[in-house]
C-alpha positions as YAML, in Angstrom:
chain: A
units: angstrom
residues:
- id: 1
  name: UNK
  ca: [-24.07, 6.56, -0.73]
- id: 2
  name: UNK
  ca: [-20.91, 4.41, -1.25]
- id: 3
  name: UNK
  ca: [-18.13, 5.67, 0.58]
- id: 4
  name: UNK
  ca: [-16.05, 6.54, -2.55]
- id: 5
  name: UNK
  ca: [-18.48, 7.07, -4.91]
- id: 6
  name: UNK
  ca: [-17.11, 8.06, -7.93]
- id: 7
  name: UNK
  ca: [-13.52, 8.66, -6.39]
- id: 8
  name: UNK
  ca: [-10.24, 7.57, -8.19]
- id: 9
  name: UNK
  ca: [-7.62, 5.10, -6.59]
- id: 10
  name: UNK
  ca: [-4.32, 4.01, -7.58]
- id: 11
  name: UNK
  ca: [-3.69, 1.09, -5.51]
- id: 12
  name: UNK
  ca: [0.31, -0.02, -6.04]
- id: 13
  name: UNK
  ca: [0.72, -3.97, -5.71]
- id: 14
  name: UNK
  ca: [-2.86, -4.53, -6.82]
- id: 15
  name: UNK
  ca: [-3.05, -7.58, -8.59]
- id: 16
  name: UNK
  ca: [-2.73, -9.68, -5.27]
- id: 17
  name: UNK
  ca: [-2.66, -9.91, -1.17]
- id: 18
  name: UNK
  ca: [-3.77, -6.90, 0.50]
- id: 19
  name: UNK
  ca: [-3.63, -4.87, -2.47]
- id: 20
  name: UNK
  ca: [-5.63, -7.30, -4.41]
- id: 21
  name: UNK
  ca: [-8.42, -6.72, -1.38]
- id: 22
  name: UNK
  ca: [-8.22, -3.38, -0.81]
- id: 23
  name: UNK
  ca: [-9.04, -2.93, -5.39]
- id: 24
  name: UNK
  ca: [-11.56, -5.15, -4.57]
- id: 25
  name: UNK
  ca: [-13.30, -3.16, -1.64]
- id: 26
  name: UNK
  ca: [-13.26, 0.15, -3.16]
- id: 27
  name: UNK
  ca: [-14.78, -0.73, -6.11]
- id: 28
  name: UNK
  ca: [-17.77, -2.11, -4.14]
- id: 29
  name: UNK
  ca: [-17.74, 1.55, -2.51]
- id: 30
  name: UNK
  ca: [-17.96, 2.98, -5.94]
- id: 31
  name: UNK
  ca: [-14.41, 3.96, -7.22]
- id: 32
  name: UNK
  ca: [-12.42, 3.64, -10.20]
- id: 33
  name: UNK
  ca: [-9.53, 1.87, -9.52]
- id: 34
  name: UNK
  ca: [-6.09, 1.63, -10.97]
- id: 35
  name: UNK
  ca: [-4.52, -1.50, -10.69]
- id: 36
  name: UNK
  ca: [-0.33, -1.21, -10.60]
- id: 37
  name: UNK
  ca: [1.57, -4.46, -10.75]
- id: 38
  name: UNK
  ca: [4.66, -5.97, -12.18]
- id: 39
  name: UNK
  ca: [2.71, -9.08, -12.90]
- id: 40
  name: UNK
  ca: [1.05, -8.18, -15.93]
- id: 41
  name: UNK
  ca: [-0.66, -11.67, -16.31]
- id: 42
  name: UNK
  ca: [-2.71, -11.56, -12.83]
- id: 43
  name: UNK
  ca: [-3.02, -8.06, -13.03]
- id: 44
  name: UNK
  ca: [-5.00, -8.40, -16.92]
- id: 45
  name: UNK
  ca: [-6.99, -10.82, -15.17]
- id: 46
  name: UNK
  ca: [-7.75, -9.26, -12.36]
- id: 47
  name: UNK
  ca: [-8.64, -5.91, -14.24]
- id: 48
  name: UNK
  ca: [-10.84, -8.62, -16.68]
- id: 49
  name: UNK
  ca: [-12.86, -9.48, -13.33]
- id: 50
  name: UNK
  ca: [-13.16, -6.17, -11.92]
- id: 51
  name: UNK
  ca: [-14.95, -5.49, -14.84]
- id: 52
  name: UNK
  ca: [-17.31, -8.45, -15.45]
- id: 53
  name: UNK
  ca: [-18.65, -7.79, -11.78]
- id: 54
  name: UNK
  ca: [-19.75, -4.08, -13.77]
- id: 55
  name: UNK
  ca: [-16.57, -1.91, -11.92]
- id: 56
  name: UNK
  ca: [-14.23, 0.52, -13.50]
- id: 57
  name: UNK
  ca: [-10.88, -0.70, -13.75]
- id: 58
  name: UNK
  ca: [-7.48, -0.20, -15.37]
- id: 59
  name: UNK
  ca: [-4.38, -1.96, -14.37]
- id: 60
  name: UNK
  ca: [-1.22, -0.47, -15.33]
- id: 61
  name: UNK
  ca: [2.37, -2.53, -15.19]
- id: 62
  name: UNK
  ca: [4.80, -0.24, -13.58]
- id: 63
  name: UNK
  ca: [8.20, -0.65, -12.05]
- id: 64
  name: UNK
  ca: [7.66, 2.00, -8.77]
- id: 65
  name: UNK
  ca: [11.60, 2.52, -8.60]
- id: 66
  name: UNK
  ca: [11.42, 4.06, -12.00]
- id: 67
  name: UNK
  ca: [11.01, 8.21, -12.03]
- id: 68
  name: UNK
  ca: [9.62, 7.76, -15.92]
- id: 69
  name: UNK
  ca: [7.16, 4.52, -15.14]
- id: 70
  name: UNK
  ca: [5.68, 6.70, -12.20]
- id: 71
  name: UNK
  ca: [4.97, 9.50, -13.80]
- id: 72
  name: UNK
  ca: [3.57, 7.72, -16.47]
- id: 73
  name: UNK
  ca: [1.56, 5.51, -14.53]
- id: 74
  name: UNK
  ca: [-0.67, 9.03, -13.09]
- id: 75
  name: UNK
  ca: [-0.56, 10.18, -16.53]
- id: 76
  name: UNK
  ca: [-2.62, 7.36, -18.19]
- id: 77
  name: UNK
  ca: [-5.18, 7.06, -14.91]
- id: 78
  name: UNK
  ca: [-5.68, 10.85, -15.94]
- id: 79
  name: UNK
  ca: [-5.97, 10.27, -19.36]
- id: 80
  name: UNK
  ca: [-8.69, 7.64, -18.44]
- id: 81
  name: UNK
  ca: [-10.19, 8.30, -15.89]
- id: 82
  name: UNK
  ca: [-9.90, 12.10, -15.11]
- id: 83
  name: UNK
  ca: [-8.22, 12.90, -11.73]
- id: 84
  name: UNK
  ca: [-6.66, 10.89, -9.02]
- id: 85
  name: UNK
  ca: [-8.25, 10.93, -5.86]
- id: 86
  name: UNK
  ca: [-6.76, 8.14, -3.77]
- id: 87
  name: UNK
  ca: [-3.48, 6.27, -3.60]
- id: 88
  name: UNK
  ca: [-3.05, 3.20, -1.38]
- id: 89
  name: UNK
  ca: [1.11, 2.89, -1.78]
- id: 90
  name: UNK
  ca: [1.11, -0.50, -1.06]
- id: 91
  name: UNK
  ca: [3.71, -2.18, -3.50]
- id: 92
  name: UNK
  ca: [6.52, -3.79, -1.50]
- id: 93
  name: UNK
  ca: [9.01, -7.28, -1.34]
- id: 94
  name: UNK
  ca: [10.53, -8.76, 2.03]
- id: 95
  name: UNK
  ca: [13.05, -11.49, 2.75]
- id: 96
  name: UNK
  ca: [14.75, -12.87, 5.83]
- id: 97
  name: UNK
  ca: [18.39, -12.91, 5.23]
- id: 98
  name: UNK
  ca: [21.51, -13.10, 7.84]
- id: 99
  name: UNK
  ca: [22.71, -9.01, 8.05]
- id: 100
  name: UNK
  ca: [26.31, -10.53, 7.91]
- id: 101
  name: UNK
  ca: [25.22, -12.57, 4.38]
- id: 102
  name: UNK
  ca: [23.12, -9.79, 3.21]
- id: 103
  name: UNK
  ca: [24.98, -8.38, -0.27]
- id: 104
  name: UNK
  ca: [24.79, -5.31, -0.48]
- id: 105
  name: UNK
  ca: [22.75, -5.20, -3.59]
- id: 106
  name: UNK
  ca: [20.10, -7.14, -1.76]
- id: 107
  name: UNK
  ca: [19.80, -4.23, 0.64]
- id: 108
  name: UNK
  ca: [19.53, -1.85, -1.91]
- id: 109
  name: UNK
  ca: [16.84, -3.64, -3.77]
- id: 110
  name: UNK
  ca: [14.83, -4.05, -0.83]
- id: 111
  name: UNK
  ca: [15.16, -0.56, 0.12]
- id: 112
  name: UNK
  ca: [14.61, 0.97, -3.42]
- id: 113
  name: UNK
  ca: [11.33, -0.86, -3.85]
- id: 114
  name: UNK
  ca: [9.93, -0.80, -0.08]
- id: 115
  name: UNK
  ca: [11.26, 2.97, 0.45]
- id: 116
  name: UNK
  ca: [12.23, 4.81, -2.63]
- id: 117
  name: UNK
  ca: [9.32, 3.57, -4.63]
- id: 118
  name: UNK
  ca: [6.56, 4.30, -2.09]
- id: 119
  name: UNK
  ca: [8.40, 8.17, -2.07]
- id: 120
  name: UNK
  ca: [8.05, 8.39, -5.79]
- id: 121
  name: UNK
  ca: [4.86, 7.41, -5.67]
- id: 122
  name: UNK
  ca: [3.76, 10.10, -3.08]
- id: 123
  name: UNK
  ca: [5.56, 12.33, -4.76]
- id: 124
  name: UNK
  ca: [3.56, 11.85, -8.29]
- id: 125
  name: UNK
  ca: [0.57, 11.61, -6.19]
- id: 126
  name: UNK
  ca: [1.73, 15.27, -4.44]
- id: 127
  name: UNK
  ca: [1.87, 17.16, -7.65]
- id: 128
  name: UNK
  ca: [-1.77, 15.58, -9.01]
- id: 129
  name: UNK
  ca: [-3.45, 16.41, -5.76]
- id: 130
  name: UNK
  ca: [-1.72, 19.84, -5.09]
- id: 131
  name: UNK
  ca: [-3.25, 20.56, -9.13]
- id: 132
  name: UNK
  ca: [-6.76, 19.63, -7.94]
- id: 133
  name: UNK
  ca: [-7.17, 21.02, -4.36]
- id: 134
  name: UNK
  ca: [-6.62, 17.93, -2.27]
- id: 135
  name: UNK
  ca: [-6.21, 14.00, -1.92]
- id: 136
  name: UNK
  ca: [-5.64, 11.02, -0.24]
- id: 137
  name: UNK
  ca: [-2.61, 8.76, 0.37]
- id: 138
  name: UNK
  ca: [-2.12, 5.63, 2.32]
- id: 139
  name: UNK
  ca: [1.32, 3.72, 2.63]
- id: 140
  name: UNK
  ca: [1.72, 0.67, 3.63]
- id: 141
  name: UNK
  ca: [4.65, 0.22, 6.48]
- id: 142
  name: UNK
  ca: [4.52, -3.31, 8.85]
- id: 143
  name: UNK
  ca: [4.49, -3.29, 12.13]
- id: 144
  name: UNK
  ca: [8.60, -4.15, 11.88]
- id: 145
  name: UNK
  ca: [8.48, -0.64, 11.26]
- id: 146
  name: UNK
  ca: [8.23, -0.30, 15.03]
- id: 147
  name: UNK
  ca: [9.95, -3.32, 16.25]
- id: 148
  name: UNK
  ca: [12.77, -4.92, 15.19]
- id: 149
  name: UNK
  ca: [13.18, -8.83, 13.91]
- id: 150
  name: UNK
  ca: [16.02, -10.86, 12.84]
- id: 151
  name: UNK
  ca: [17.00, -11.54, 9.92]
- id: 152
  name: UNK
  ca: [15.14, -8.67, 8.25]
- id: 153
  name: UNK
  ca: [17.20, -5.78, 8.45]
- id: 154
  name: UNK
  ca: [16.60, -4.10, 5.49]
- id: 155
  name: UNK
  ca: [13.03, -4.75, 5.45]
- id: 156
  name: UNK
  ca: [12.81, -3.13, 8.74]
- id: 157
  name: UNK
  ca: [14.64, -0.37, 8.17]
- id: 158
  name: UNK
  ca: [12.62, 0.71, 4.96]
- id: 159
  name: UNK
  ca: [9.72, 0.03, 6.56]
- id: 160
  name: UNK
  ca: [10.54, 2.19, 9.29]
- id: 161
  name: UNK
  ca: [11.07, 4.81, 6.65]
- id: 162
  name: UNK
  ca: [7.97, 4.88, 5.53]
- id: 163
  name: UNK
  ca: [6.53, 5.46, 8.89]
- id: 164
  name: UNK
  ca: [8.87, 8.65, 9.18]
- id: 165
  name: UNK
  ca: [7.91, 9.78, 5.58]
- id: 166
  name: UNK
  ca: [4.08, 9.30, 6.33]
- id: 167
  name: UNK
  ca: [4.17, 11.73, 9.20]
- id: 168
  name: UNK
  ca: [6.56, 14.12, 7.86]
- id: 169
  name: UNK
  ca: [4.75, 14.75, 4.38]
- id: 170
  name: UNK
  ca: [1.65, 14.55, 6.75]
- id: 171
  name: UNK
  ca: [2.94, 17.52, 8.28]
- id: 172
  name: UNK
  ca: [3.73, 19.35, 4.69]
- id: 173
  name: UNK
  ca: [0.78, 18.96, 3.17]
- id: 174
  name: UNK
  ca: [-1.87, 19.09, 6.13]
- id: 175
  name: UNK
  ca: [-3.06, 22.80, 5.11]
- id: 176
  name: UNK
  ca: [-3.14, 21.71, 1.40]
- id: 177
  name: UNK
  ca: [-6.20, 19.36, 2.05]
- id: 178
  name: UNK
  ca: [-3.85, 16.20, 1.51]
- id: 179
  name: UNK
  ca: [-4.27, 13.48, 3.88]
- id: 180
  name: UNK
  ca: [-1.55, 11.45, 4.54]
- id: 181
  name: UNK
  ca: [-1.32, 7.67, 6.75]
- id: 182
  name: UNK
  ca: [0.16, 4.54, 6.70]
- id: 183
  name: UNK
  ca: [-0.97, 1.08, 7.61]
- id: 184
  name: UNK
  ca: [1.03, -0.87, 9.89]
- id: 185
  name: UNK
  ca: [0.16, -4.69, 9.46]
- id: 186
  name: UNK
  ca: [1.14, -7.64, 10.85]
- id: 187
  name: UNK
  ca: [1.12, -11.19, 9.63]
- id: 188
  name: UNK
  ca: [-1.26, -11.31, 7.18]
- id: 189
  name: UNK
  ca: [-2.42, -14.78, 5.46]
- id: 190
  name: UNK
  ca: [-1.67, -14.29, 2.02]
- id: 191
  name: UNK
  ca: [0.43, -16.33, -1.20]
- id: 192
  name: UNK
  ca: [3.78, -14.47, -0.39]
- id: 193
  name: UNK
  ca: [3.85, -16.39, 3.09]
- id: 194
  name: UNK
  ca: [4.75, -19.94, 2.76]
- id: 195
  name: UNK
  ca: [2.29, -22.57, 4.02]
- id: 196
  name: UNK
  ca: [4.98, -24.02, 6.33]
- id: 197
  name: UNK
  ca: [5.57, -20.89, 8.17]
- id: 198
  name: UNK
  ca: [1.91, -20.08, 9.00]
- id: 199
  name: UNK
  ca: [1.56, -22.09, 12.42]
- id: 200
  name: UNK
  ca: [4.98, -20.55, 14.27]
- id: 201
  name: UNK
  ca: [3.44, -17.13, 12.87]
- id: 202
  name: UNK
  ca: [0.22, -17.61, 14.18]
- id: 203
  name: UNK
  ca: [1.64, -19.09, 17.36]
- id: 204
  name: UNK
  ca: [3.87, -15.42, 17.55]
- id: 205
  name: UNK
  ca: [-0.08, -13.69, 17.30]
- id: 206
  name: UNK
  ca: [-1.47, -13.06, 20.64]
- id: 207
  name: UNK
  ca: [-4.85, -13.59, 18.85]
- id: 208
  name: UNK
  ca: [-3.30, -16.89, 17.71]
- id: 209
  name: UNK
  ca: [-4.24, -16.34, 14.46]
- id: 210
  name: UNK
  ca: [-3.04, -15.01, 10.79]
- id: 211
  name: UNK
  ca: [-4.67, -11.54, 9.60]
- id: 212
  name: UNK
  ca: [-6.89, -11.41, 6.63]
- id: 213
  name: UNK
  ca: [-5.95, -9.30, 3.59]
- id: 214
  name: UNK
  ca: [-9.59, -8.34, 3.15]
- id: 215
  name: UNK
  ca: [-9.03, -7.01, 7.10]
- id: 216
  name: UNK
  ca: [-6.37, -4.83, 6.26]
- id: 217
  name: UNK
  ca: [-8.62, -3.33, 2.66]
- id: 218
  name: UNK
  ca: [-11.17, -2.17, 5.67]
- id: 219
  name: UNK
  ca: [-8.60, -0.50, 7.50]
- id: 220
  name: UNK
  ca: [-7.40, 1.27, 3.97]
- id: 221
  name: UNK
  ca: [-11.10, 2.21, 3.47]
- id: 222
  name: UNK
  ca: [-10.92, 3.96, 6.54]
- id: 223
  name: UNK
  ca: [-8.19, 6.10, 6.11]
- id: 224
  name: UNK
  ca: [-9.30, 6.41, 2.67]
- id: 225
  name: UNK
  ca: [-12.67, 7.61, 3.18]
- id: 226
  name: UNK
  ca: [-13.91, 10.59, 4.74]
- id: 227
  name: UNK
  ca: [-14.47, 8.55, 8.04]
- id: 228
  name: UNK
  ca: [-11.08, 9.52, 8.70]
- id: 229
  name: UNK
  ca: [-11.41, 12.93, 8.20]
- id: 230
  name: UNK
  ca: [-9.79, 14.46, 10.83]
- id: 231
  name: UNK
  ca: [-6.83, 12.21, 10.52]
- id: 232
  name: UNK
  ca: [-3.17, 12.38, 8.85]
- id: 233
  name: UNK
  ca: [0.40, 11.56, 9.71]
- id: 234
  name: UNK
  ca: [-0.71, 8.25, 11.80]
- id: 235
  name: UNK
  ca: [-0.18, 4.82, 11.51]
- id: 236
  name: UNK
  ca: [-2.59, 2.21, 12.05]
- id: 237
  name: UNK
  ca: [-1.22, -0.71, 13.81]
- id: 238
  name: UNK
  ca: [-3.42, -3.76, 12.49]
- id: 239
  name: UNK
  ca: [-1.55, -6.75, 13.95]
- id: 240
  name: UNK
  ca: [-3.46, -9.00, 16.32]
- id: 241
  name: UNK
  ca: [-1.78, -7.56, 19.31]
- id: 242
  name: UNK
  ca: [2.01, -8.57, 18.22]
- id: 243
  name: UNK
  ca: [3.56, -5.48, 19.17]
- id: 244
  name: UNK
  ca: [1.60, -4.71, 22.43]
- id: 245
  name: UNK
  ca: [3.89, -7.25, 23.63]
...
């Protein structure tokens, strides 16, 4: 049997990258998956796709930093589909920026949507799961949420955030049958990295190569299925080696 046969996933920055992947590899395992984007042009298509290859799939456009959207957003995958089993928190932005430039509504941005958001998210996903007896949830930190860069401050520090919150609402719910873990990548080849930067990031690899997105969706499956089991409030460094350094 797939491993999420007939399992529901909200999957947060769906309509590309990793998240894009990940949508893609759990509804070859046999879930129903919620796409959640800002884009609502790629995300249409992508839900348009997802169907014509005979999945289930429903993409709502939601703003994460937005109490109302949120709630709404687990409302109509309910309405739809049922329950909520999974949700892969994965919606996020990044920029490198001087600290001493950085405004600070830059900072806040950054933070709302790489910190708050992924919060508000496992919060909506809290009450739905603590309703039906149990669930999943995967965030998605960086492995800057470890080790610090330049010129990413604010990244970083949300980032590093999320590690914190994994473990600590982890640590809440772990009797309640909610798992909770966070993956941790590294540089990963997809559209948000410019093609100019790719050979000094690859050179920064000790595998001297970029990570594939469709390499971090098997790591998500992992700590999305039951082959994780016995597993909450880790992180799961996928990174090529960067910070073994």
């Amino acid at each position: 049997m797939s491993k999420l046969h007939n399992k529901v996933a909200i999957i947060t920055g769906g309509a590309s990258g990793i998240g894009a992947a990940t949508a893609s590899l759990f509804a070859q395992e046999g879930a129903k998956v919620v796409l959640v984007d800002l884009n609502e042009e790629k995300g249409k298509a992508f839900e348009a796709e997802l169907k014509a290859k005979g999945h289930e799939a429903l993409f709502v456009k939601t703003n994460i930093t937005s109490e109302e959207e949120v709630a709404s957003l687990f409302k109509q995958t309910v309405e739809t589909f049922g329950k909520v089993d999974v949700v892969f928190n994965n919606a996020g932005i990044g920029r490198v920026h001087s600290s001493h430039d950085l405004e600070y509504s830059e900072w806040r941005n950054t933070v709302n949507v790489d910190l708050d958001g992924v919060f508000l998210v496992a919060r909506e996903a809290l009450r739905e799961f603590l309703k039906a007896d149990g669930g999943v949830i995967v965030n998605t930190a960086s492995m800057y949420g470890w080790v610090g860069s330049p010129g990413s401050a604010a990244y970083n520090a949300a980032k590093a955030g999320v590690i914190n919150l994994t473990r600590s609402l982890a640590l809440e719910y772990a009797e309640k049958n909610i798992r909770i873990n966070a993956l941790a990548p590294g540089f990963i080849d997809t559209p948000i990295i410019p093609e100019e930067s790719k050979e000094v990031l690859r050179s920064m690899t000790p595998m001297k190569r970029l990570g594939q997105a469709e390499e971090m969706a098997k790591a998500v499956l992992f700590m999305a299925s039951d082959d994780s089991s016995f597993m909450t409030g880790n992180v799961l460094t996928v990174d090529g080696g960067y910070t073994a350094q």
